[in-house]
C-alpha angles and dihedrals in degrees: 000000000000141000113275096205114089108240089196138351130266127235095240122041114264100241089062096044079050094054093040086059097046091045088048092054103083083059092039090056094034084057105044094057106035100042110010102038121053125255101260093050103129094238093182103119097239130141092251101057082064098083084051096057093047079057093055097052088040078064105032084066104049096044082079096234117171114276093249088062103038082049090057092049094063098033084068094033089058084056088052099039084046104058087041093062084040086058097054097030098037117218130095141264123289138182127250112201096198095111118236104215106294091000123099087222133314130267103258129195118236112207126213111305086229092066103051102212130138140266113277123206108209088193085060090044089061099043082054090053085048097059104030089043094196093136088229111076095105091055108043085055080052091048089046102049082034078065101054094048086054093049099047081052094064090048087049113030108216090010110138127181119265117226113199110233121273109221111235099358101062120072117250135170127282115258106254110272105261128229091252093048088056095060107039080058098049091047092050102048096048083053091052091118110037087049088052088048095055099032090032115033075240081282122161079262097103099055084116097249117152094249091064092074083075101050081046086056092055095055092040092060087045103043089053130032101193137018089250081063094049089049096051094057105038093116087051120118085235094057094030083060093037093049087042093043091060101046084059096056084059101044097044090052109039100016110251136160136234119239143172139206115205117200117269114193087213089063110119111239117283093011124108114293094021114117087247091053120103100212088059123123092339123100113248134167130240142173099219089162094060128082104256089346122191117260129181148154111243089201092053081041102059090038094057086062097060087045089050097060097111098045125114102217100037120194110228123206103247087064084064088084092058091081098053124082118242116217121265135193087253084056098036102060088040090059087044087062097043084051090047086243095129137008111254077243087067100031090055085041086063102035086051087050093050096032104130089068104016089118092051130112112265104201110212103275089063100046093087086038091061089047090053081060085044083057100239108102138038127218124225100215112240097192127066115306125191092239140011096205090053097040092053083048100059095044100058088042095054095042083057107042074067090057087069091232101310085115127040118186110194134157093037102186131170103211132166111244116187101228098031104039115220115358146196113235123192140143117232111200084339095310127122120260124191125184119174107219136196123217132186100178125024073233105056130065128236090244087182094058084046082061095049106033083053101076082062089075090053116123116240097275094233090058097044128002099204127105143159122284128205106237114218111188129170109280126207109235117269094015128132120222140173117253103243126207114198119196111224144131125256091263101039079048095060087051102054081046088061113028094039098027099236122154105224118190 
């Protein structure tokens, strides 16, 4: 804890070193785990990677670094050690003024007025790691802020700390998608292939894998020479695609949304909506759900690289991915509860099971695999199976075991029928069903007739409005994969489109 009484006063006002600091903590973050901590460092924000990162700056400062570096390191380790007491204690940052050395004051956390504690410097807190060199210094303050909160608890039964919101490092919903944004979506998307013809040669290019950015930038650098070109044809159909083509790279592959700022004549100047900003009046993607999430605009995207023709280190746009956030079985069970999909009881059940890499990147062809362990979607196997008859069985037992009894799928059969061929045979609710199928190999199922035979399982839309969908996701060339079917409403089906990048039809 620190003295709350300013000893002298700052250059600059408080409030403004204060805001410098918050703006500054989405970088500060970005930078500690993706230069300054390993690859296999748990950056989860959770209590318990707090004794790890006291490692790390344990070691940080016995690897006699340079102070300048050993100073960074903890700069941006103060940022990550901050929001993690936040988010036990509630409340927001603050500003101390007492100056630290150089420093006109340290950024302080200010825990949740309830709770009447005192301001804590997590700058403080790690110089005091640094001399007692217990290892546990993090997480005995987190045990001690941890034991107010239980005890205020006791006085106010369901109370919980409130943390103010973090700009640009808290999740927080998606805008609403504007009228304009609609649209531009909508007329993409219906151009796709005329826009690939003409960007691609109609080549397998454009199947939305990361790679094709690449092969984007290329025609990009051919198509205009300098940026007064690019300009000139922004409202074009060729950079409209191109702009949209490459959203949805992003968006396929990390999960990200689509989103739009009208301008808004009340916008202070610079800021979003604003006619200086940007993010004004152009579509852009964003991860607002995700802790520090990646954000960009594909149209400033594609013209940096025109104006960075001369440069020596150029950005692709393929490194452009690196800043958003991909889904995870840990993110993934907490967006299922926020959609209504699974009970917290059954998300934490999953993430448990899977909790040596809950917290790992799941790249697009896993994502419906990890909703068939959710329990809301089946997979129709693409490789060898030991027998068609069993394999179609399980399949339609298991898609309606998710329909909560409104389906029951009972007497599967494969039988010959002379004018059919081979046929699927099942009773729905006690009703015939019959599915002509097509085999090439006793070992291998008509994933066509899956896709047909499914919307058999689904429930009578006026009891219950869910159904299976059919998941696209982007595919590496040559790869095999299992035909997924995930179980969701309309509207639980737009979200899983936008938040986990699946393509649902």
């Amino acid at each position: 804890m620190i003295p709350e009484t300013p000893e002298t006063q700052p250059e600059s006002p408080p409030e403004q070193l204060l805001q410098n600091w918050i703006g500054g903590l989405p970088f500060q973050l970005l930078f500690l785990e993706n230069v300054l901590l390993p690859d296999d460092f748990r950056f989860d924000y959770s209590p318990e990677s707090l004794t790890a990162m006291e490692a790390q700056l344990l070691e940080h400062d016995d690897s006699g670094q340079d102070p300048e570096k050993q100073a960074e390191f903890v700069e941006k380790g103060v940022a990550y050690l901050g929001e993690i007491l936040l988010g036990i204690a509630g409340g927001s940052w603050g500003w101390n003024t007492r100056p630290v050395g150089d420093l006109p004051g340290q950024p302080v956390i200010c825990p949740d007025p309830e709770l009447e504690l005192s301001p804590v410097a997590p700058m403080l807190l790690m110089s005091h790691a640094l001399r007692v060199r217990t290892g546990t210094a993090f997480a005995e303050e987190a045990e001690r802020l941890r034991a107010a909160v239980t005890a205020r608890r006791q006085e106010v039964p369901g109370w919980n700390p409130v943390k103010e919101h973090t700009p640009g490092v808290d999740p927080k919903e998606p805008l609403p998608e504007h009228p304009a944004l609609t649209a531009w979506l909508a007329e993409r998307e219906e151009a796709l292939a005329a826009w690939a013809q003409d960007a691609f040669e109609g080549a397998w290019r454009w199947n939305f894998h990361p790679d094709t950015l690449d092969w984007l930038e290329v025609v990009m650098r051919r198509r205009f020479a300098t940026v007064e070109e690019f300009d000139a044809s922004r409202d074009e159909p060729f950079v409209q695609g191109a702009c949209w083509y490459m959203g949805e790279v992003i968006r396929r592959n990390k999960g990200a949304v689509w989103q739009y700022i009208p301008y808004d004549p009340d916008a202070e100047p610079g800021s979003p909506g604003s006619r200086e900003s940007a993010w004004t009046d152009v579509p852009f993607v964003d991860q607002p759900d995700k802790r520090v999430g990646g954000t960009a605009v594909p149209l400033g995207c594609l013209r940096a690289l025109l104006l960075q023709q001369e440069a020596e280190e150029k950005e692709t746009l393929r490194e452009t991915l690196f800043w958003f956030r991909p889904p995870s079985y840990a993110y993934i069970g907490a967006l299922l509860q926020q959609v209504a999909m699974v009970t917290r009881e059954q998300a934490e059940s999953v993430v448990a099971r899977f909790a040596e890499w809950a917290h790992e990147e799941l790249p697009p062809h896993e994502v419906p695999d990890a909703l068939v362990e959710f329990g809301l979607a089946v997979s129709a196997h693409s490789d060898d199976v030991d027998d068609l008859a069993e394999s179609y069985e399980g399949i339609l037992e298991q898609a309606a075991a998710l329909t909560d009894g409104a389906v029951t799928i009972t007497d599967v059969r494969l039988r010959e029928d002379e004018e059919l061929g081979e046929v699927l045979e099942f009773a729905r609710n006690g009703v015939l069903v019959t599915q002509q199928t097509d085999h090439q190999s006793d070992q291998y199922l008509d994933q066509l007739a899956v896709i047909d035979f499914m919307g058999n399982v689904d429930p009578d839309p006026e009891v219950d409005p869910r159904r299976f969908y059919v998941a696209d996701f982007v595919h590496l060339r040559d790869g095999g994969y299992d035909n997924y079917f995930v179980f969701a409403s309309p509207e639980q089906a737009t979200v899983l489109k936008q938040r986990l990048g699946l393509e649902l039809h």
